[in-house]
N, C-alpha and C positions, 0 to 999 in steps of 0.2 A: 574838869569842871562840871558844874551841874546846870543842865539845861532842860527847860519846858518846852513842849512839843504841842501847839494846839492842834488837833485834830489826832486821828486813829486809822486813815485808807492807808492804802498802798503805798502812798509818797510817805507820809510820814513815817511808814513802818522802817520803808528804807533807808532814810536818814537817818533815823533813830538808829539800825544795824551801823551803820557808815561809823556816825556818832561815838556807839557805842566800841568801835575796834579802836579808834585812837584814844580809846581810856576814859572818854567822859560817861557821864550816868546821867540817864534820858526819865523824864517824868510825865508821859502820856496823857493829852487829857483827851475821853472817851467820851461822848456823850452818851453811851448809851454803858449802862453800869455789867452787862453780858461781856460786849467784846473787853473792859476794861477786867473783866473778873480772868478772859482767856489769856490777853495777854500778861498779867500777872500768874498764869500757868506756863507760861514759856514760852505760846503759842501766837500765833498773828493768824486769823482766819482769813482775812482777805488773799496776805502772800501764800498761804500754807506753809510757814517758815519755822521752825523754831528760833527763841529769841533767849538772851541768854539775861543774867541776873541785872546787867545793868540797867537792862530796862522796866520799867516798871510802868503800870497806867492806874489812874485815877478817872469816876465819872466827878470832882468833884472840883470845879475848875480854880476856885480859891485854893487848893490846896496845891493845887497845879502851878499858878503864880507864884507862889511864898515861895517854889523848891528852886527858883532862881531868879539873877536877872537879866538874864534870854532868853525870850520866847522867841520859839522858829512856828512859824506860820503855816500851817499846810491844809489849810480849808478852805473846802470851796468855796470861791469868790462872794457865791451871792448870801453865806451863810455869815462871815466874817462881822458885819456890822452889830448882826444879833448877838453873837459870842462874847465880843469886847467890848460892847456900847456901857456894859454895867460893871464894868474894871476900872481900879486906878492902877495904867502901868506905869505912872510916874516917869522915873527916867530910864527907865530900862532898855535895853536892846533888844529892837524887833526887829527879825530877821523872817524874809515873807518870802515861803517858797511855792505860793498859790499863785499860777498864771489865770488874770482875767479881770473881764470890766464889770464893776456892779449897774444891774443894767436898770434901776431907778433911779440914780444920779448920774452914771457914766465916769464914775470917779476911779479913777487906777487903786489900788490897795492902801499903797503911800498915801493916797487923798484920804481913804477911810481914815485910816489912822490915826494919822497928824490930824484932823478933825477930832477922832474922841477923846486922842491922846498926842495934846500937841508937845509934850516936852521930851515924849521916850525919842531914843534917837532912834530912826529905822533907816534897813536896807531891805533889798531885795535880791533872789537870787535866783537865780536862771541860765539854759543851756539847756544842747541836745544831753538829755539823760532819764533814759526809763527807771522807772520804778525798780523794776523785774529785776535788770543789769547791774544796777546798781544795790541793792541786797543781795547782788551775787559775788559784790567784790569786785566786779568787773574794771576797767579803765573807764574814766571819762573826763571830758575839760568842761568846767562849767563858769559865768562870770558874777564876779557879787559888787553889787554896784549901791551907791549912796551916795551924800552930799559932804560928806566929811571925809575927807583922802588919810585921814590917821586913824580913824576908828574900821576904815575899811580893810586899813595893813593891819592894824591888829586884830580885828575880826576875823581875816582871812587863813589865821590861824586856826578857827575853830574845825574847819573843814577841810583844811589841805594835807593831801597825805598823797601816797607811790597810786593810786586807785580814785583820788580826785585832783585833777590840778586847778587850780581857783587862780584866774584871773581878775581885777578889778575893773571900773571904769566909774567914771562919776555922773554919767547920763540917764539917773534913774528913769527920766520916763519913754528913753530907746528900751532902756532893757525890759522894763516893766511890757510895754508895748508889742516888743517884739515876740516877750514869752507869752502875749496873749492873742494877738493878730495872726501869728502864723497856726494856731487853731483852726483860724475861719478857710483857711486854705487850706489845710487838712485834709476838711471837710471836703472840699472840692476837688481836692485829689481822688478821694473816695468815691464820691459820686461820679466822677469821669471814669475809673477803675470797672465800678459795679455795672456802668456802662457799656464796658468791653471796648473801651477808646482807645488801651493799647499805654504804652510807653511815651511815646513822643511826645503827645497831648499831657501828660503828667509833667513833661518836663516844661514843658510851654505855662501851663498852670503855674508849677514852682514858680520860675520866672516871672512872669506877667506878677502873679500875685505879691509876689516879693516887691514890685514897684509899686502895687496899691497899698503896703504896705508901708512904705516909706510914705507917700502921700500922707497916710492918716497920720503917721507919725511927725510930719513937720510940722500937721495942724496944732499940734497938741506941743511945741516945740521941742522935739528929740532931733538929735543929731542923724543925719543921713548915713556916717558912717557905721552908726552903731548897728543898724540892721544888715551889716555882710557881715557880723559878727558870731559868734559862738549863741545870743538870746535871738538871735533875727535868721539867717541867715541854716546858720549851724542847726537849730532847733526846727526846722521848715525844712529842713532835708528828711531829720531822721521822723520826723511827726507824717510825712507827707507820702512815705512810701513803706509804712510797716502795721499788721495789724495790732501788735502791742500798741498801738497811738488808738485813744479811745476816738480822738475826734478822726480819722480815716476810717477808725470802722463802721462809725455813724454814717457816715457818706457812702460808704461801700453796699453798705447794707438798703439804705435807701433806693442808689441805683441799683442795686439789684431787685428793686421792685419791693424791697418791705418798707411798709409806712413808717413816717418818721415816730407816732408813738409806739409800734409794734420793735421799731432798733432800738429804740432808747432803753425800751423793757427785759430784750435780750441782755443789751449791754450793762443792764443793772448798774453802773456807776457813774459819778457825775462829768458828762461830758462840756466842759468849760467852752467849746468854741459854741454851740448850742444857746449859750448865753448869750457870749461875747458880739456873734453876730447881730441879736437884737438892739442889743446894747449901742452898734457902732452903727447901724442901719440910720437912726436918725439923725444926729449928728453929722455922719458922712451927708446926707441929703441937706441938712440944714447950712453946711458948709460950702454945697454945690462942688462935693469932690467929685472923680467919674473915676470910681470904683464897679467897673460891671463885673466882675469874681464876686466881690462881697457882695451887691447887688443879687447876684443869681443864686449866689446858697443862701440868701435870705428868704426869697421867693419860693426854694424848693421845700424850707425848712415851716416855712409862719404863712408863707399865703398860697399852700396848697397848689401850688405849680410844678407838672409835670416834669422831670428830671430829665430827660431825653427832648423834651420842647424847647425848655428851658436853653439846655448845652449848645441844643441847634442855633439858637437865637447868637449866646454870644459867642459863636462859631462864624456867624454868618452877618454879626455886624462889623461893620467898616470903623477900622483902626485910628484913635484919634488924628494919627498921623502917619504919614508911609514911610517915614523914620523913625528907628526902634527908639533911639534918644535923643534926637536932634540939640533937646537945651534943654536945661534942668524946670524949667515951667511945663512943659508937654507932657512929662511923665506921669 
C-alpha cells in the first residue's frame, strides 16, 4: 500500500526502511527541499543509509497527503500543530509515531489532532525501539494502540512482520504517556550516570520514576497497567541505560558538567524529553502530584540548578513513606 510519512529524522527514515521491506511504497514529507532532493538519491543523511526505490521524499506536503490515506506521524512533538493546522485529513488514518507533550497546551498528540482533525481516525505507536536497530532489521516488539479495537487489528497489519511484532491495546493515553514520560527519566538516568553514581542509583531511578510515571498517568486517566508494558515500562529500560537514547545523553552530558545549551548543540537533534519536562512541570504542580524525579530534571534543565546539588537533595530527602507501596494512594 501507499503510505505518507510526515517528517524526514531518523525515526521516520527507519520506518519508512521497515515499511518499505514488507512491500509498501513510502512518500516522505521533508521540509527542507535538500534532505528531500538526497533522499530521492537513495540516501538518508541523518541514518547514513542507503534507501532503496520505494522510498521517495517530497518538500511539498500536499503532494505528500494526496499519495495516501495514512499518514505515520514522526515529528517532533512541538512542530506537529504547525505542519497539520493547514490540512484537510479528513478521514484518514493517523498513525503518530512522535513521543511527547506540546508544551503550550499540554495536549498529548491524539489531542493535537483530533482538535484540527477531528474526523481522521488516529492511533499511536510506541515501544522500546531505536531508530538505528530498527533500519537495521534488527528484532523488536512494539504496541499500536487507539480507540477502535477493528481498525487497530487491521492497522496492525501495516507493520507486523518476523523483525516487528505489534501488539495492540486500547489505552491511548497510557501509551501515548508512557512513550513520553519515560523521556524525563531518561534524562535523570543520565544525569545520575555523568554523575558517576554508579549502577544501583540508575536502577532506583528506573524504578522510583516508573511510579511517578504512573502518578502523572492516572491524572490524565491512563490505566496503571499500561506503564509495565512494552510504551512504559519496556521503553524506560532501553531509553534509560543507552547512548543511542537522545534523552540519556542530554543528561549524561549535563552531568558531566556541559551546560544544558552546550548538550543540546553537541547532540544536534530534537531531544523530546527536554520539552516534555516543561510541558509536565506545571500541570504536575498544578495537580499537587510529588514527583521529585521530574521535579529535579526540571530544576537542572530550566532553572539553572546545580546537577550534583540538586541529586544530593533528592538523595537526602525523606521518602513519602517507609513503605515502598503500602496502597495504591502513596505512590
Amino acid at each position: 500500500m501507499n503510505i505518507s510519512v510526515l517528517g524526514a529524522g531518523r525515526w521516520a527514515a527507519a520506518l519508512s526502511l521497515h515499511l518499505s521491506r514488507l512491500g509498501h511504497r513510502v512518500l516522505i514529507f521533508a521540509r527542507k527541499d535538500s534532505i528531500a532532493s538526497e533522499i530521492n538519491r537513495g540516501f538518508h543523511p541523518y541514518l547514513g543509509l542507503s534507501l532503496p526505490k520505494e522510498i521517495r521524499a517530497s518538500a511539498d506536503i500536499r503532494e505528500v497527503l494526496e499519495f495516501s490515506e495514512v499518514i505515520l506521524v514522526c515529528l517532533p512533538v512541538q512542530s506537529i500543530r504547525e505542519v497539520i493546522s493547514n490540512l484537510d485529513l479528513g478521514k484518514r488514518i493517523v498513525i503518530s509515531a512522535s513521543k511527547g507533550i506540546e508544551i503550550k497546551t499540554g495536549l498529548r498528540v491524539s489531542e493535537i489532532v483530533k482538535e484540527i482533525a477531528p474526523k481522521a481516525h488516529f492511533m499511536t505507536l510506541s515501544g522500546p525501539s531505536f531508530a538505528k536497530e530498527v533500519a537495521e532489521g534488527l528484532p523488536c516488539a512494539v504496541v499500536l494502540a487507539g480507540d477502535d479495537r477493528d481498525l487497530l487489528e487491521s492497522s496492525r497489519e501495516i507493520f507486523l512482520s518476523p523483525q516487528m511484532r505489534v501488539y495492540l491495546s486500547t489505552d491511548l493515553a497510557g501509551v501515548e504517556l508512557g512513550g513520553s514520560l519515560k523521556n524525563v527519566v531518561a534524562i535523570a538516568c543520565g544525569l545520575s550516570d555523568g554523575l558517576g553514581f554508579g549502577e544501583n542509583a540508575r536502577a532506583s531511578l528506573i524504578t522510583r520514576g516508573l511510579l511517578e510515571m504512573i502518578r502523572l498517568g492516572e491524572l490524565f486517566g491512563a490505566k496503571r497497567e499500561t506503564f509495565f508494558g512494552l510504551s512504559g515500562l519496556g521503553d524506560l529500560i532501553l531509553t534509560s541505560c543507552s547512548f543511542l537514547s537522545r534523552n540519556y545523553a542530554l543528561g549524561f552530558l549535563v552531568g558531566s558538567g556541559k551546560s544544558v545549551e552546550d548538550a543540546l548543540m553537541e547532540i544536534s537533534q530534537t531531544v523530546e524529553g527536554f520539552y516534555t519536562v516543561k510541558a509536565i512541570n506545571e500541570l504536575s504542580k498544578r495537580a499537587g502530584l510529588y514527583t521529585p524525579i521530574f521535579r529535579a530534571v526540571y530544576k537542572v534543565l530550566y532553572e539553572g540548578f546545580d546537577p550534583l546539588e540538586t541529586a544530593l537533595e533528592l538523595i537526602y530527602e525523606p521518602p513519602q513513606s517507609i513503605f515502598e507501596i503500602p496502597h495504591r494512594e502513596s505512590i
